[in-house]
DRENTORKOL-3810 file (N, C-alpha, C; in nm, 4 decimals):
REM DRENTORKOL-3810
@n.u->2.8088; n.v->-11.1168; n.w->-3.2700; ca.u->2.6896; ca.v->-11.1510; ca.w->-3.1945; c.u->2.5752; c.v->-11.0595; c.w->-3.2375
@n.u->2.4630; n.v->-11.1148; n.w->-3.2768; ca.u->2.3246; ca.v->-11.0379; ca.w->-3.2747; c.u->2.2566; c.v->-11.0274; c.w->-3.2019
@n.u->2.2166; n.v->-10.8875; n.w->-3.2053; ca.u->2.1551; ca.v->-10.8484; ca.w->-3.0404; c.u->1.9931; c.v->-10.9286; c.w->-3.0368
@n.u->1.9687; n.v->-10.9401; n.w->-3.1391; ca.u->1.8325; ca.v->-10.9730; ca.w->-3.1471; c.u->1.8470; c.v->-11.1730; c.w->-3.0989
@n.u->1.9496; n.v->-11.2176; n.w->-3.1652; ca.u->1.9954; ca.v->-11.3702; ca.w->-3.1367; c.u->2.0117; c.v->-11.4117; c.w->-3.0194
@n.u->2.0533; n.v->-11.2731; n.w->-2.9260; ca.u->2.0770; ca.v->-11.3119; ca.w->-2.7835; c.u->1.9273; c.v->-11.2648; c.w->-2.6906
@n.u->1.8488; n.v->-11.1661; n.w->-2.7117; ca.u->1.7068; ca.v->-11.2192; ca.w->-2.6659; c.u->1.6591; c.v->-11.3033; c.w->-2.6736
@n.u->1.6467; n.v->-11.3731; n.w->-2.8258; ca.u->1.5609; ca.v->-11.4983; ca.w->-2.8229; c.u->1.6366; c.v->-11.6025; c.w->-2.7694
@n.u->1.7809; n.v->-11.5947; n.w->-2.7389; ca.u->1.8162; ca.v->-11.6996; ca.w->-2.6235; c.u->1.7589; c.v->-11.7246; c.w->-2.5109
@n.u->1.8025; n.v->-11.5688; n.w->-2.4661; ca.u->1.7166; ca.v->-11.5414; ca.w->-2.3176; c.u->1.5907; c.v->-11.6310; c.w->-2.3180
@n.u->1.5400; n.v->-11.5868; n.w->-2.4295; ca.u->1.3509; ca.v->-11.6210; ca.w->-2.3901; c.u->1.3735; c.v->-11.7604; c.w->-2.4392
@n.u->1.5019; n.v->-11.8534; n.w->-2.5201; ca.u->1.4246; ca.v->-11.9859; ca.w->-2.5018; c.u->1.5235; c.v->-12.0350; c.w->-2.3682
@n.u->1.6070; n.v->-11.9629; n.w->-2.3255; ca.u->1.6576; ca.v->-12.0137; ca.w->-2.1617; c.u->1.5528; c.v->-12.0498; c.w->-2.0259
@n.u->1.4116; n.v->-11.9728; n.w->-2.0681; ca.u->1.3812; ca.v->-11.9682; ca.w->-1.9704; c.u->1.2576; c.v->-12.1137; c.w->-1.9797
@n.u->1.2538; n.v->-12.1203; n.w->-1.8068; ca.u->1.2005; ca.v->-12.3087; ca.w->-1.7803; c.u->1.0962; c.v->-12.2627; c.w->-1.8003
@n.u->1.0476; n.v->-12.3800; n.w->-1.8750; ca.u->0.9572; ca.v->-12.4558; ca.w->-1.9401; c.u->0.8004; c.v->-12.3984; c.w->-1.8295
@n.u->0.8288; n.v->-12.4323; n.w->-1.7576; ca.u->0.7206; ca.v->-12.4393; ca.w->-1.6424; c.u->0.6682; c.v->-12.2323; c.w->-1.6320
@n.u->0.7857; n.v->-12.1781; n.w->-1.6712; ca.u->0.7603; ca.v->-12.0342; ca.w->-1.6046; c.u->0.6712; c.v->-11.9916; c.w->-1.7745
@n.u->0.7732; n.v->-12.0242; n.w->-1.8829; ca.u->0.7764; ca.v->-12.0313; ca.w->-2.0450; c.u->0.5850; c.v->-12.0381; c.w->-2.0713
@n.u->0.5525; n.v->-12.1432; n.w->-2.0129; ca.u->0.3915; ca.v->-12.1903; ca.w->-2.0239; c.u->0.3203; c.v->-12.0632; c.w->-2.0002
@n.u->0.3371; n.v->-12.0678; n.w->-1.8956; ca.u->0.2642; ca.v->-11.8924; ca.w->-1.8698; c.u->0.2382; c.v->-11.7583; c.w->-1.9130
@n.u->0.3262; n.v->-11.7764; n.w->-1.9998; ca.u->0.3257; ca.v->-11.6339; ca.w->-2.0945; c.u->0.2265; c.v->-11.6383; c.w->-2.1879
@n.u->0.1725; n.v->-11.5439; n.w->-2.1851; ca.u->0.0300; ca.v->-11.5000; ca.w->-2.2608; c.u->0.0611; c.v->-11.4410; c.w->-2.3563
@n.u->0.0120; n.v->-11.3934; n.w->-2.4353; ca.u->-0.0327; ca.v->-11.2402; ca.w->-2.5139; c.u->0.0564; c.v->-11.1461; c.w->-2.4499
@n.u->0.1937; n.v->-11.1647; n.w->-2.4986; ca.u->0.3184; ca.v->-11.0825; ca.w->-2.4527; c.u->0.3833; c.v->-11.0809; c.w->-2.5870
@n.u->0.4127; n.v->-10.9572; n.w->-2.6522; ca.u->0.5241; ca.v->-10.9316; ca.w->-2.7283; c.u->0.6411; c.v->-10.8800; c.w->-2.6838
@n.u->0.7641; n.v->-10.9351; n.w->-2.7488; ca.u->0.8778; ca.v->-10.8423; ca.w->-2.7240; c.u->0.9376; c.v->-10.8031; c.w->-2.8447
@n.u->0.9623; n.v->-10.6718; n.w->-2.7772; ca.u->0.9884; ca.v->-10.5704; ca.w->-2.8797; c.u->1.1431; c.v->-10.5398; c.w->-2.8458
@n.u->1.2193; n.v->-10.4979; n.w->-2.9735; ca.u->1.3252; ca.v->-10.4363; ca.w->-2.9538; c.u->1.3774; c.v->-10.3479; c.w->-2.9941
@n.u->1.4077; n.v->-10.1897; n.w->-2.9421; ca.u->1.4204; ca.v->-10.1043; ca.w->-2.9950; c.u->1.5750; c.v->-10.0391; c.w->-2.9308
@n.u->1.5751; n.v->-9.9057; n.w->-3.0304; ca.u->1.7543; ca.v->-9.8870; ca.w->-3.0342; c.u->1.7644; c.v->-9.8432; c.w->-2.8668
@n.u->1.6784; n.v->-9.6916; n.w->-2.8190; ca.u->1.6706; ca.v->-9.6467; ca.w->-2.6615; c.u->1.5586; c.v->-9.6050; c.w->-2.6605
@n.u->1.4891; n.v->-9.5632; n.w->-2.5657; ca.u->1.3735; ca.v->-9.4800; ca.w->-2.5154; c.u->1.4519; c.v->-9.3244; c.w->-2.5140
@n.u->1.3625; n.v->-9.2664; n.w->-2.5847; ca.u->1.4158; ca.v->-9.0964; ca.w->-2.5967; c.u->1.4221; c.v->-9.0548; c.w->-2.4803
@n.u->1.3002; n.v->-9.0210; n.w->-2.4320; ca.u->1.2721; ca.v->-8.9753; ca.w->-2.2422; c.u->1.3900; c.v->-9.0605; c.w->-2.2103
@n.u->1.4198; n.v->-9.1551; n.w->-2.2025; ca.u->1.5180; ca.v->-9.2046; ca.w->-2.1181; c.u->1.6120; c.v->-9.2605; c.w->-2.1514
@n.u->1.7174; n.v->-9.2495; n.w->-2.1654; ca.u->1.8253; ca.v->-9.3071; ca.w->-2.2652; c.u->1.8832; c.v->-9.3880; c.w->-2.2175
@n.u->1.8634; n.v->-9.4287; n.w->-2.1028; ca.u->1.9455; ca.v->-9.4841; ca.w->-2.0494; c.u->1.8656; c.v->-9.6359; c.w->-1.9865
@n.u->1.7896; n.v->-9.6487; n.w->-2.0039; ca.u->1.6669; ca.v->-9.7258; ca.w->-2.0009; c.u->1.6927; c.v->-9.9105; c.w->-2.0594
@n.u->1.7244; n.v->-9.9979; n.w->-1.9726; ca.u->1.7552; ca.v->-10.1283; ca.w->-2.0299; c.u->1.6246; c.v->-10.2154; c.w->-2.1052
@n.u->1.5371; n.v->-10.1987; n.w->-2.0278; ca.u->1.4254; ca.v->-10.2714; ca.w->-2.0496; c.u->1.2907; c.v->-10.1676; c.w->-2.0016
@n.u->1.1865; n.v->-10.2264; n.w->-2.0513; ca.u->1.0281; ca.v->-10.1631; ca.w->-1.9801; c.u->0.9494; c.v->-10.2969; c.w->-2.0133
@n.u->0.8574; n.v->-10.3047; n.w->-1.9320; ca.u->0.7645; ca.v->-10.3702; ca.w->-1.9112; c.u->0.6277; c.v->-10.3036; c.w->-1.8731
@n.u->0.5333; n.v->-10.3256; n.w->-2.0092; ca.u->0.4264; ca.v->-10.2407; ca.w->-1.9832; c.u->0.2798; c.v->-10.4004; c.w->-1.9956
@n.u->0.2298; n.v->-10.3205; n.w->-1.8772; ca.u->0.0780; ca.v->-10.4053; ca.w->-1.9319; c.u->0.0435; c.v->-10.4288; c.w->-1.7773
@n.u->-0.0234; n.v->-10.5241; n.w->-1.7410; ca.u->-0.1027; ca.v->-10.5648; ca.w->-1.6235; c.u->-0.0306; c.v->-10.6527; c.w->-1.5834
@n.u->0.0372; n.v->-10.6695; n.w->-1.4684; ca.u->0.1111; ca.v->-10.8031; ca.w->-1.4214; c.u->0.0047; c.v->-10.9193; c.w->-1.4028
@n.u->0.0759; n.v->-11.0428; n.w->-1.3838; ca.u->-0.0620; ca.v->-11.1516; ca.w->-1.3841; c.u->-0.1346; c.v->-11.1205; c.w->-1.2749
@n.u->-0.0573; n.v->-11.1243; n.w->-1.1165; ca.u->-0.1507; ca.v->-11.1505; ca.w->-1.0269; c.u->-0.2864; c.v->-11.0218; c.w->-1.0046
@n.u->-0.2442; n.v->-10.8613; n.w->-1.0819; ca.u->-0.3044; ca.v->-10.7735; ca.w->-1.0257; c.u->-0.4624; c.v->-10.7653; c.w->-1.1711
@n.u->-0.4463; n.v->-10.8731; n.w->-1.2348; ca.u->-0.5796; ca.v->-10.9478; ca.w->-1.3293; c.u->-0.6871; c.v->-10.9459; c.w->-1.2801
@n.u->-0.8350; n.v->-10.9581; n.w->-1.2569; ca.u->-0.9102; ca.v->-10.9998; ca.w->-1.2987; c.u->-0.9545; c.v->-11.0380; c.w->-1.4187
@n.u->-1.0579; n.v->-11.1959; n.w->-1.4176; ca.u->-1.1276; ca.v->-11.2345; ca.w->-1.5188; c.u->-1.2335; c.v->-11.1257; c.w->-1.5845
@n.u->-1.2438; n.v->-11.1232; n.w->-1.6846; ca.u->-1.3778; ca.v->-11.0810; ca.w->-1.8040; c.u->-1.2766; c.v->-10.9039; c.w->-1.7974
@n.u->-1.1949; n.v->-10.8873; n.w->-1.7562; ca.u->-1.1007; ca.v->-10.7413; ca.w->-1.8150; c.u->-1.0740; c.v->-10.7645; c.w->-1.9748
@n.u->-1.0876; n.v->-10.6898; n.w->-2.0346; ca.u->-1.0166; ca.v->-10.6515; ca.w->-2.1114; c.u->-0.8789; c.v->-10.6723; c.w->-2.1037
@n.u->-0.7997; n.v->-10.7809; n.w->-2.2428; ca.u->-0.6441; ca.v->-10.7705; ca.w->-2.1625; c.u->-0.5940; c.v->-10.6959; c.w->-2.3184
@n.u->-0.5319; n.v->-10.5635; n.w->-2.3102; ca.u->-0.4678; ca.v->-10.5861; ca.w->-2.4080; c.u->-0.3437; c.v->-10.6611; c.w->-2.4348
@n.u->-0.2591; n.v->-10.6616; n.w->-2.5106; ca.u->-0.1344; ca.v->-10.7718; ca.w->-2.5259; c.u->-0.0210; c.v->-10.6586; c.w->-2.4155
@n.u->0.0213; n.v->-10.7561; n.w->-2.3300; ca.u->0.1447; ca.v->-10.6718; ca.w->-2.2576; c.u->0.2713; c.v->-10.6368; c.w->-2.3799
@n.u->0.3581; n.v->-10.5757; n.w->-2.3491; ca.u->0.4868; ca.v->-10.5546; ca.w->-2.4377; c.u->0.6182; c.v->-10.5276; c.w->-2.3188
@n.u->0.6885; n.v->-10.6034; n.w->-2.3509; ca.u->0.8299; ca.v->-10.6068; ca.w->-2.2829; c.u->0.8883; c.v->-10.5628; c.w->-2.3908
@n.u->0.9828; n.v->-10.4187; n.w->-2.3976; ca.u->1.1179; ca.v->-10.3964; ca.w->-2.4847; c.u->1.1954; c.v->-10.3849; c.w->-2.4205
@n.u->1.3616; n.v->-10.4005; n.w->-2.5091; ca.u->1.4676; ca.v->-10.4382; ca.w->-2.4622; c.u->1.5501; c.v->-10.3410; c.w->-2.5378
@n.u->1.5893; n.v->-10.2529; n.w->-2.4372; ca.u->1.6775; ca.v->-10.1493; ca.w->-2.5566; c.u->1.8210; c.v->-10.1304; c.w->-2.5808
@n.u->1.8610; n.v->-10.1700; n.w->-2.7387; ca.u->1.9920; ca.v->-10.2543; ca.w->-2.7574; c.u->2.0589; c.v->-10.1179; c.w->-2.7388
@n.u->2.1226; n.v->-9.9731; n.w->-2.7585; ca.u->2.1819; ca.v->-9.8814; ca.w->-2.7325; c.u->2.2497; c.v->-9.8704; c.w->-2.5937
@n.u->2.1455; n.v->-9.8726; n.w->-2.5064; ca.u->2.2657; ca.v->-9.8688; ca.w->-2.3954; c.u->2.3105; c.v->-9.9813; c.w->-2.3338
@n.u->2.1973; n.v->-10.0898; n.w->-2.3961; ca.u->2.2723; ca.v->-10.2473; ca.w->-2.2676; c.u->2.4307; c.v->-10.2202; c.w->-2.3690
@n.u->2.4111; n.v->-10.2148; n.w->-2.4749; ca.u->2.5509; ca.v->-10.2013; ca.w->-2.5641; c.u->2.7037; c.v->-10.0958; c.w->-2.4962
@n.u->2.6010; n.v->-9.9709; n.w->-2.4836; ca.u->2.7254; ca.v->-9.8906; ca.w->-2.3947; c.u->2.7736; c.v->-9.9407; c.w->-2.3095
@n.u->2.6871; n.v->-9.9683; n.w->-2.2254; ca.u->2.7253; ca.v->-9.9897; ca.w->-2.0757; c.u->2.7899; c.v->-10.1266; c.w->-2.0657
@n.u->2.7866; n.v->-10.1877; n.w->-2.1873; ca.u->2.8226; ca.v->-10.3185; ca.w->-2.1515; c.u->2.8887; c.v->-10.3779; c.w->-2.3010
@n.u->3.0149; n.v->-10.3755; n.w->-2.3294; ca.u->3.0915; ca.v->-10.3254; ca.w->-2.4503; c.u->3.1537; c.v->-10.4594; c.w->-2.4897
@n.u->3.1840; n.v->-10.5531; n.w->-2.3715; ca.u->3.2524; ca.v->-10.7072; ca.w->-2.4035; c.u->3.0644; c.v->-10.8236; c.w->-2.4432
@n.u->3.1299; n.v->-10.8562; n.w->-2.5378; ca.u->3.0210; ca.v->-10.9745; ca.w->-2.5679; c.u->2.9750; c.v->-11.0968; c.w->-2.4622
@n.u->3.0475; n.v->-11.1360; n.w->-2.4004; ca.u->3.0147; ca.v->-11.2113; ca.w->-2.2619; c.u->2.9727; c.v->-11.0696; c.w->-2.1785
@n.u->2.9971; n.v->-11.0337; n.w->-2.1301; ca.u->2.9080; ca.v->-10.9278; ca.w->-2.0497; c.u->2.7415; c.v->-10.8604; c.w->-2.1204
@n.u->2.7825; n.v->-10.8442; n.w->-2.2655; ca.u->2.6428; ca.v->-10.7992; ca.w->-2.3277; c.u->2.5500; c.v->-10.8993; c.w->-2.3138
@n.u->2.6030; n.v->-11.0253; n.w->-2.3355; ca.u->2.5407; ca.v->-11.1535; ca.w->-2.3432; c.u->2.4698; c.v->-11.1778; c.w->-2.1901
@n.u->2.5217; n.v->-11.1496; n.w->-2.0572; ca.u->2.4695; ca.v->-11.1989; ca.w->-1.9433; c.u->2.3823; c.v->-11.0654; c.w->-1.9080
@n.u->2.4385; n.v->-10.9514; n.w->-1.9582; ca.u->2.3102; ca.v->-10.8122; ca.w->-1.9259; c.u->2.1633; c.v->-10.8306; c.w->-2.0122
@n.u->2.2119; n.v->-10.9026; n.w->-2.1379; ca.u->2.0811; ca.v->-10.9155; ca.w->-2.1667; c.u->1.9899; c.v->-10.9976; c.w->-2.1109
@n.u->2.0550; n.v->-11.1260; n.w->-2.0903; ca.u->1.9713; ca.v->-11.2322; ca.w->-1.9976; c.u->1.8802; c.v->-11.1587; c.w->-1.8677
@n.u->2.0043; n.v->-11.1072; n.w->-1.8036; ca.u->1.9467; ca.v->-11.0206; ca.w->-1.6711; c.u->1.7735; c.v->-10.9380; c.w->-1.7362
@n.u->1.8001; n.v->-10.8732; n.w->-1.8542; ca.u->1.7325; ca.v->-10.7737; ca.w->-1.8370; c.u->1.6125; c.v->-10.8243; c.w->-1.8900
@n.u->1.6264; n.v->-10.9333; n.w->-2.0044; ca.u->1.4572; ca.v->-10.9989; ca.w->-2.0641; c.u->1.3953; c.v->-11.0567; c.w->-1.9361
@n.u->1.5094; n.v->-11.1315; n.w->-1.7777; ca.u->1.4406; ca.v->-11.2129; ca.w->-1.6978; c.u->1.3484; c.v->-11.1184; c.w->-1.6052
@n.u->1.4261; n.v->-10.9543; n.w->-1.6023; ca.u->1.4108; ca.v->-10.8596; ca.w->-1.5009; c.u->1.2401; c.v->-10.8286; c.w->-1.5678
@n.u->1.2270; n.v->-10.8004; n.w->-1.6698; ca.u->1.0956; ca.v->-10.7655; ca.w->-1.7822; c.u->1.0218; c.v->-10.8549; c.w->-1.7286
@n.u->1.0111; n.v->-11.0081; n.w->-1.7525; ca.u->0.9313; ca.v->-11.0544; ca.w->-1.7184; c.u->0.9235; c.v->-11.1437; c.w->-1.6198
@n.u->0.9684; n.v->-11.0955; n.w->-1.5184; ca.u->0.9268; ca.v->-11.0790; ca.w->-1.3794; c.u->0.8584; c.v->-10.9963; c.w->-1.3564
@n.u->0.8460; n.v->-10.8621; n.w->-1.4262; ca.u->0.7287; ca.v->-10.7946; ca.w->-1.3659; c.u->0.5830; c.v->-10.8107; c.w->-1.4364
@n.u->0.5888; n.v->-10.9146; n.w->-1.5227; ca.u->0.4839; ca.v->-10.9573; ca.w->-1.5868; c.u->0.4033; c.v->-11.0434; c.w->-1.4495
@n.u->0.4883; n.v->-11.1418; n.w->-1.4104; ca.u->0.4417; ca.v->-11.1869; ca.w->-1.3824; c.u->0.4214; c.v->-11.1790; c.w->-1.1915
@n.u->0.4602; n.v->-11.0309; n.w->-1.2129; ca.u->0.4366; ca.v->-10.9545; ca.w->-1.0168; c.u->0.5244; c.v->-10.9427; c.w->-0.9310
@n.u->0.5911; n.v->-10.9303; n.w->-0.9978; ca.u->0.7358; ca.v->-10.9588; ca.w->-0.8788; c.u->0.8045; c.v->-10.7781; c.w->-0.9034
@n.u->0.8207; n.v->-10.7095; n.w->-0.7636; ca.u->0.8428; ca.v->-10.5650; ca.w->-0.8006; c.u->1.0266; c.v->-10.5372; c.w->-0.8014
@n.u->1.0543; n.v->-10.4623; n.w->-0.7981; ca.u->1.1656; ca.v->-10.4195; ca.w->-0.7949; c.u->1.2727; c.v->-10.4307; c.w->-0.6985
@n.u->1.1706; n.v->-10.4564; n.w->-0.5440; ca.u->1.2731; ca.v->-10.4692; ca.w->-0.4080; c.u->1.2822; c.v->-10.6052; c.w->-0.4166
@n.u->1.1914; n.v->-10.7084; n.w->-0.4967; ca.u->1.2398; ca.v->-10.9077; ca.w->-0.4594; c.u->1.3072; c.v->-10.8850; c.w->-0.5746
@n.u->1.3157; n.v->-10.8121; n.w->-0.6632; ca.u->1.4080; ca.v->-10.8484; ca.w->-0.7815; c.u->1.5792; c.v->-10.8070; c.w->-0.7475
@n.u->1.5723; n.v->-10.7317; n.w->-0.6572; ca.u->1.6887; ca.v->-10.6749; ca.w->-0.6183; c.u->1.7652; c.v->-10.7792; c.w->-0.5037
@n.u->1.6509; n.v->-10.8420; n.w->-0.4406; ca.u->1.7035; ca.v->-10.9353; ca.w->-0.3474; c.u->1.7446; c.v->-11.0509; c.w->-0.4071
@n.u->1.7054; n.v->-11.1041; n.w->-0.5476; ca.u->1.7379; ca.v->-11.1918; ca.w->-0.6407; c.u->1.8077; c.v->-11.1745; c.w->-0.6945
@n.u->1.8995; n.v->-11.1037; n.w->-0.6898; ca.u->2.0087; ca.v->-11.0150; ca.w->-0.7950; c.u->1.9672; c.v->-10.9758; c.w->-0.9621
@n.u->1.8316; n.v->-10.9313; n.w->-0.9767; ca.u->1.8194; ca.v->-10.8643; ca.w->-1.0910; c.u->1.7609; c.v->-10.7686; c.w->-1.0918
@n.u->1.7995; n.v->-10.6716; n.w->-0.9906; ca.u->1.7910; ca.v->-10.5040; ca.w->-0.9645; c.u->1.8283; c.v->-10.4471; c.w->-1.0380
END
């Protein structure tokens, strides 16, 4: 399995309707975050709803860091559903949703 094959699953799993919405978003994938090693995903940039028009947007960036979803998660069906979890967990916060509804959604 390629780790990179199973993001771009993720991202073409996701509906059509949510899919439209994505702007000027790259995803990036890197091995870990140094500061944090332990770190599945980040999501950096302006979520949609906290926007105003005529801002400046730069491009948001969601990475996905293959080192530890890998540790922590060592069987290929399990790597395979942590990654899903973690590209959907990313961009959800693109699009405003914080950490306590994501937890109530089961992707805490």
């Amino acid at each position: 399995m390629a780790f990179e094959d199973e993001v771009r699953r993720a991202l073409d799993e996701i509906p059509p309707e949510l899919a439209k919405g994505l702007r000027n978003v790259a995803i990036l994938i890197e091995d870990e975050r140094p500061d944090s090693p332990g770190l599945l995903g980040l999501y950096h940039g302006v979520p949609l709803p906290e926007r105003r028009s005529g801002d400046p947007i730069q491009p948001d960036v969601i990475t996905i860091y293959r080192e530890p979803l890998e540790r922590l998660y060592p069987e290929p069906d399990e790597l395979r559903a942590q990654i899903r979890v973690t590209v959907l967990h990313e961009l959800a916060h693109y699009f405003g949703i914080g950490e306590e509804r994501l937890g109530e959604l089961g992707y805490g």
